[in-house]
Each structure stands twice: as C-alpha cells, then as structure tokens.
N, C-alpha and C positions, 0 to 999 in steps of 0.2 A: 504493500500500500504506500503512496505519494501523498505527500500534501503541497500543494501549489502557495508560494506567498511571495511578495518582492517582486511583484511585475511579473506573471508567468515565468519562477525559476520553478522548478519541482525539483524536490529533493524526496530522498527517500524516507523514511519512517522510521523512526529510530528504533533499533531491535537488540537482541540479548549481546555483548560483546562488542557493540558499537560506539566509539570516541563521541559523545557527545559536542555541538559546537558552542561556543559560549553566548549565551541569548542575555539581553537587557536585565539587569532585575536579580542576577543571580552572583554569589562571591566574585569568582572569576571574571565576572566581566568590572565589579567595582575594580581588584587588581588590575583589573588588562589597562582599564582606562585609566587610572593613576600612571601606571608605567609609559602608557603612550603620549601620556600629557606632558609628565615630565622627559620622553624621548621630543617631543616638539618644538615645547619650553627651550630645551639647549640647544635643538638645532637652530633657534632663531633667534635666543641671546649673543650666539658665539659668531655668528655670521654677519648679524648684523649690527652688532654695540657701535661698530667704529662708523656708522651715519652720521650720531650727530655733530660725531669728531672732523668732519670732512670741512668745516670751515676754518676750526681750529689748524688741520694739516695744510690747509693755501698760505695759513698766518704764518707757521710756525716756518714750513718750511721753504716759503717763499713759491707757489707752484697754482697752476688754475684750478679750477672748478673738477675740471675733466680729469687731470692728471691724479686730484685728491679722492675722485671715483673710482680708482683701481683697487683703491682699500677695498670693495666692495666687490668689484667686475672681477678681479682677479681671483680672491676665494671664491664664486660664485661660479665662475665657469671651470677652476680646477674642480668643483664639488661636480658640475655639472658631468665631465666626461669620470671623472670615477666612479660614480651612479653608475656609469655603463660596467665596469670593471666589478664596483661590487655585488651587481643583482649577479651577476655570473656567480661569486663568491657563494652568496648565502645558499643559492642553489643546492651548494655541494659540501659547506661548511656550516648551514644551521641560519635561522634566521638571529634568534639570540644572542650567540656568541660573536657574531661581525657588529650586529647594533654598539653592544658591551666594547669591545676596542677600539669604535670607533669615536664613540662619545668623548670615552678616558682621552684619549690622545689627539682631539680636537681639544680639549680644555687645557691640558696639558702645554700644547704649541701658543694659546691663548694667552697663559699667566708668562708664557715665555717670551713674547715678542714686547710685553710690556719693559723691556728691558734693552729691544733695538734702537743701536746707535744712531743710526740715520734711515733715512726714509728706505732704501733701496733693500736692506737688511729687513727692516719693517714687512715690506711687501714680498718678500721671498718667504717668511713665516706665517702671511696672511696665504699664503695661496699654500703653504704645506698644509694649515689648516683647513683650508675647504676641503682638500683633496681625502684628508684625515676623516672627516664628517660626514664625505661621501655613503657610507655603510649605513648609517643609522637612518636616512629616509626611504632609499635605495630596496632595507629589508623590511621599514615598518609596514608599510602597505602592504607589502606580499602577507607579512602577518596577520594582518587585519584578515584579508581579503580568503587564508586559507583557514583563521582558526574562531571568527567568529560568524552566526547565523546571519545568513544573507536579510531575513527580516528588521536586524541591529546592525547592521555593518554600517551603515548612514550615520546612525550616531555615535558610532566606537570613533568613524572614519574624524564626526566634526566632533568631539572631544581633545584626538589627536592635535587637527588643527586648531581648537582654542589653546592647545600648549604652544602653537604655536605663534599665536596671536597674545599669548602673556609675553612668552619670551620675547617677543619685537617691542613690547612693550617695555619690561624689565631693564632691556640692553639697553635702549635708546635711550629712556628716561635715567633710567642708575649712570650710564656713562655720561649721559651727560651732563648731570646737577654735578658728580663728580670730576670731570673734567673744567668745570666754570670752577668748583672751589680749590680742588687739588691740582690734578694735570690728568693729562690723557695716559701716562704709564701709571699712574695710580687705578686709573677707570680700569685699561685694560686689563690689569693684574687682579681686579673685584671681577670681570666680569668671565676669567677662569677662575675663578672660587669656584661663584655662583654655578659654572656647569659643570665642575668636581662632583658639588651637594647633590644635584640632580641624577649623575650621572650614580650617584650611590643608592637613592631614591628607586630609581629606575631595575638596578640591577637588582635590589629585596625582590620589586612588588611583583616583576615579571613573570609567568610561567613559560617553563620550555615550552616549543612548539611538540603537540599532540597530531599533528595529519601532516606535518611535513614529511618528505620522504626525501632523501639527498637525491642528487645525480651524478653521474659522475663530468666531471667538468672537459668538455671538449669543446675543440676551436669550432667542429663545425656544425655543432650540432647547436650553439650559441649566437651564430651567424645566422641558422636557420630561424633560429625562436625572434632575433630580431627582425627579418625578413618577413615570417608570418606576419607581425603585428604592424606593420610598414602599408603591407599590403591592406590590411581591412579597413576598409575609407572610413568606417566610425573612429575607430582608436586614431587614425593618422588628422583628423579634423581635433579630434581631444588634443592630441601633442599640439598643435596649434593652436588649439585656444592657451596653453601652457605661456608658448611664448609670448603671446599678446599681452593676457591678464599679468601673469608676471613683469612681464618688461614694462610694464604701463606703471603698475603698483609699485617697484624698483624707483622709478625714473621720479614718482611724484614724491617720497622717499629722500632721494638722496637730494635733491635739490630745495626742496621745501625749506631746509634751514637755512639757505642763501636767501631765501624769498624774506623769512621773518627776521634776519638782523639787516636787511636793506632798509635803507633813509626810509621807505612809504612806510614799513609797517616797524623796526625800527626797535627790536628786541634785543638781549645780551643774549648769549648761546647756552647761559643754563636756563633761563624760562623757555627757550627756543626750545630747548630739548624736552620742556615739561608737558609742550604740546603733543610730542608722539606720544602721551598716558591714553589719546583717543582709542592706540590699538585694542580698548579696554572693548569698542564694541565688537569687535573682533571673535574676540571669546562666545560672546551671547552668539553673534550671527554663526559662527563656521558649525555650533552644537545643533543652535534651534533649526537651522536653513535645509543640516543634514536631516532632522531628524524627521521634517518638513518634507523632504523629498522620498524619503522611504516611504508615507506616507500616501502623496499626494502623486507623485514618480518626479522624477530626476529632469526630462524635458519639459514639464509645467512648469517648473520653478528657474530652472539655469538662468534662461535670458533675460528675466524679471532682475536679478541682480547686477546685471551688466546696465540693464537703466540707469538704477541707481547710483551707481559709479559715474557717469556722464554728467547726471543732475551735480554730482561734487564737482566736476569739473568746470561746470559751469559756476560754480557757485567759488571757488578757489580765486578769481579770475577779480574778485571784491580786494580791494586796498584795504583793509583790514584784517585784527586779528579774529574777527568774529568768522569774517569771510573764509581766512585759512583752515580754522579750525573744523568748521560747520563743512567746508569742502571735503578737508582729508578724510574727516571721522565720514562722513558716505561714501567715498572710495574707498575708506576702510571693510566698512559694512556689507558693502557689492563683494568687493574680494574675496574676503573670506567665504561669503557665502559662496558664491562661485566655484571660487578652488577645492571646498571641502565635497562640492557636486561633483566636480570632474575628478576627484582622484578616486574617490567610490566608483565611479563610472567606470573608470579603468580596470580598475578592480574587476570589478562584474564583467567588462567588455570581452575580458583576455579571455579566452578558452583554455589556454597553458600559459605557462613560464609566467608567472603570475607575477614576482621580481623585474624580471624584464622587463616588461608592460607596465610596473609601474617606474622605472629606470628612464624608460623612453619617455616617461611624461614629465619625471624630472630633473630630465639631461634639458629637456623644453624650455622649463621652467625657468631654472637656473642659469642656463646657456643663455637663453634670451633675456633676461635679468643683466645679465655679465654685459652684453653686447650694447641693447637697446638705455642703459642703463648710465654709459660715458657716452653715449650717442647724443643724449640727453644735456651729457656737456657743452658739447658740441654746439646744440643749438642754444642754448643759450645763453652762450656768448654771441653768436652771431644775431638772434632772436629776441631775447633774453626772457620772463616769463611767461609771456604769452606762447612765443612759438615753442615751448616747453610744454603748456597745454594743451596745444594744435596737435602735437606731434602724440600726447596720449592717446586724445580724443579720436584721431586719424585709429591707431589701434583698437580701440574700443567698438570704435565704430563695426572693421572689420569681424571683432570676437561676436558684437550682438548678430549679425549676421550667417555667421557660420552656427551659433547656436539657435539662431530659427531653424537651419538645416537639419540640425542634430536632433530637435523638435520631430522632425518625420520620421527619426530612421526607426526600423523596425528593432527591435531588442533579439540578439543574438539566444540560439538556445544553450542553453547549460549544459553539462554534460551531467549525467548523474551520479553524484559521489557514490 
C-alpha cells in the first residue's frame, strides 16, 4: 500500500524493518532542525561578516568599491566550484562527516586571516575559506532531501535557511558594530568564535544519515550524474534562477553600505552595519514561505516572492534611511523566501545524485554571487546607485519570468523508495 502526499510523490507505506523518514512534530526532526540551523547560521556568518567591512577595506587600504568586493567574490566563487568537488565527496564519504570538516576548518581559516598583514595575504585566506565551506551546503541539502519526509522537507528545507538568514545577520551586524568600535581583525577573529560555537552545536544535535548509501567515487560516473541534471530543462531553469536571485541579493548587499555612509543619507559604518539586523525577516520568510509551499505547492508561491523583491527595489531608490531600510528588508523577504522554494525544489526535482543537484544549484548561487556581485562594482562607479539598481532589477526581472515558466512544468515522478 502507497500513500500519495507532497504534490503526487507516492511513497510506500511504512512496514516491519523499514528506516522510518523524519516527519515534522517528532524528536528527530527538532535535532535535525537545530543542526541544520546552526549548519546555515555558519555558512552565512563566515562568508559573509567581511560586507560591512568593504568600506572600511577602500579606507584602510587605499582600493575601490570593486577591488574591496573580492572579500566576498573570491570566497564565494572558490565555495562555488568546490560544491562541485564536494557533493562528489559526500556521495562516497557520508553526508555528516564532510559537513563536520568543513564547518571546523572554514572557522578555523576565519579566526586566522584576522591576523593578515596586508590585503593580498587577506584574500588568499578568504578564498581558502570559501573553498573550506564548500562541504557543509554542498551535503546539507542532499541530507535534507534523503532523510527527511517529502510532506516536511519545505520546512526542514526553510529552517535550514533561517540559519541562514541569522547568520547574515549575526556577521554583518557583530562585524560590524565591532569593526566601528574595535577594528576589522578584532571582528574577524569574533566572527571565527562564533562559527567554532556553532560548529560544536551542530556536531551534538546531528544524527548520522539512516538511507544514505555511499558510492563509490568515479570520474565518470560523476560526469554523468552532472550531465543528467544539465539536461532536464526544470533543474537547469532552477540553477538559473540561482544565479539571478543570488547575484541580485549579493550585489544589493555588498554595496548598500557605500549607499548609507554617502553625503545623501550620511551614516558612520557601525549604525550602517546595524541596518543588515533587517536579515531578521529573513528567518520568518525562508521557515513560513517553505512551509507555505509544501502546502499550497512550490509554483503558486515562487514568483509571488520575486514581486516583492522589485517593490524593494523600487522603494531603495528613496534618499533616505527609511527608504534603504524598508527596500533591503523586502528584498530580504523575497529572497529568502524564494531561495528556500528552489532549493527544496531541487531537492524533489533530482531523481538521483541528490548532492549533485543540489551542488549545481549552488555552484549557481555562489558562482553568480562571486561574478555578478564586483560587477556590481563596476557599475557603480561608472553609474553609481541607480545603475546599481537597474542592473538588479534587469535580473529580477528575468528570474520573475522564468518562474512563470516553472509555474507550468509538470512535476517529475519519484521513484519509489
């Protein structure tokens, strides 16, 4: 016997000897979610603390808008192609234990760079740390997607991402009140503590993976698994909404704090930085949005989030702090919700290599974050705010589009576990 739930998946009927999946409401899934909260938390403390430090690094060391975005572009694209390296990893070595190494030793390279001499040194241990980090989102999704019930996977998925929506919070805010009072090797040395704590947090609450089954690791057989999911015009539209959403939420991000200490609006760089505390709604959306489309399904809700991102954008574009805030906090809002729909979606989309598939969406992510993100520089010096927003908005634009698309496609069948 079957029971149907989650958009026509069927699954089978749980019987004498059968790994139960971990459903809403029960111990395991409170563990799963604390662990996944806090895997989120550090991947978006540790990644992104040195934002609001980006005005501070033109000052300090003399350099533009753009150059001071590699703090960012650099670990975001090395995290980017090691995703690809380590979904292969976990495949064959466990989901758990790649997460676990990877956290320790992105925090680790963290409390260490707070100690680089000059900038050049700086950016060579920011990019060993993305590449470090790579593991820990690379496996969580495959986790999510293999060990809990397709009817809670939406809310396991936006849990995960309100840890990630603290930690962007956490970093940017902690680094940078600490940065206006102390210095930015003070910030970055608190902001490896903080994902030490986590990263111990993380390692209690976790349980091993129960349905994982290794593989053994070959060149071609990993070629093929990215190749399948290339091919199937759903997941290849999702890797794209990746880099859009990302690279758009990056780019307003990194330059937003050049916006708030300019003559119009005319801030110091610690209240500047108190303004990223917005990532607070972050949390509410990426939990309620998921939990919303499990519900309600996944193409009713996507595109409705990417509205709300545009209405900030518009609304950023006000010479005030009212205007900046009220902007970012609903392109916060859109994002999250969005991101936390399409990485479930991946989830569900993939037929196999479940790591993979979620790799490819954030090699997307990342990669187009990294790129789109000192692109951003770019224009606005030659632009300067506006054509900063032009250039979101132009992204946005295309994402609401392709998620009408995604609106029709039909849902892929499941296999049955």
């Amino acid at each position: 016997m079957s029971s149907t739930v989650a958009g026509s998946i069927t699954l089978p009927a749980p019987s004498a000897g059968t790994t139960p999946y971990i459903e809403s409401g029960s111990p395991d899934f409170l563990r799963t979610a604390i662990a996944l909260f806090c895997a989120g938390l550090a991947t978006f403390t540790l990644l992104y603390c040195a934002q609001p430090m980006l005005p501070v690094f033109s000052r300090d060391f003399g350099i533009s808008a753009a150059t001071a975005s590699l703090a960012i572009s650099l670990p975001s694209i090395a995290l980017a192609f090691g995703t690809l390296v380590a979904s292969a990893l976990s495949e064959s070595f466990g989901r758990k234990p790649l997460m676990v190494g990877s956290v320790f030793a992105s925090a680790g390279l963290t409390f260490v760079s707070a100690l680089a001499p000059n900038w050049e040194v700086f950016l060579l241990l920011r990019t060993l740390q993305g590449l470090a980090l790579a593991g820990l989102p690379a496996a969580a999704i495959a986790y999510l997607a293999e060990e809990v019930h397709p009817r809670s996977i939406g809310l396991a998925t936006g849990l995960y991402i309100s840890g990630n929506a603290l930690g962007g919070m956490a970093g940017r805010v902690g680094a940078g009140v600490l940065t206006e009072f102390v210095s930015w090797h003070v910030a970055m040395a608190g902001m490896g503590l903080l994902g030490l704590a986590t990263a111990v947090v993380f390692v209690m609450a976790l349980r091993p993976s129960r349905h994982f089954r290794p593989r053994t690791l070959r060149l071609g057989s990993l070629a093929q698994g990215f190749v399948t999911h290339l091919r199937e015009p759903g997941l290849r539209m999702l890797f794209l909404e990746g880099v859009l959403l990302m690279g758009g939420f990056v780019t307003m991000y990194n330059y937003i704090g050049y916006r708030l200490v300019s003559p119009e609006i005319g801030l110091s760089p610690g209240v500047a930085g108190m303004v990223y505390s917005v990532y607070l709604v972050g949390i509410v959306a990426s939990a309620t949005i998921g939990s919303l489309a499990d519900r309600l399904g996944r193409a009713r809700i996507f595109w409705m989030n990417i509205v709300v991102i545009l209405a900030g954008l518009g609304v950023s574009l006000l010479d005030s702090v009212t205007g900046a805030v009220l902007g970012l906090a609903l392109l916060t809002l859109g994002f999250f919700g969005a991101h936390a729909i399409a990485n479930a979606w991946v989830g569900r989309r993939a037929l196999q290599a479940k790591a993979q598939a979620a790799s490819l969406y954030l090699f997307a992510c990342y990669g187009g974050s990294g790129v789109l993100g000192t692109v951003g520089g770019w224009v606005m010096a030659g632009w300067g705010w506006n054509g900063v927003i032009a250039m979101i908005a132009a992204c946005m634009v295309s994402a609401l589009g392709i998620g009408l698309w995604l609106s029709r496609l039909k849902p892929l069948a499941q296999p049955v576990a």
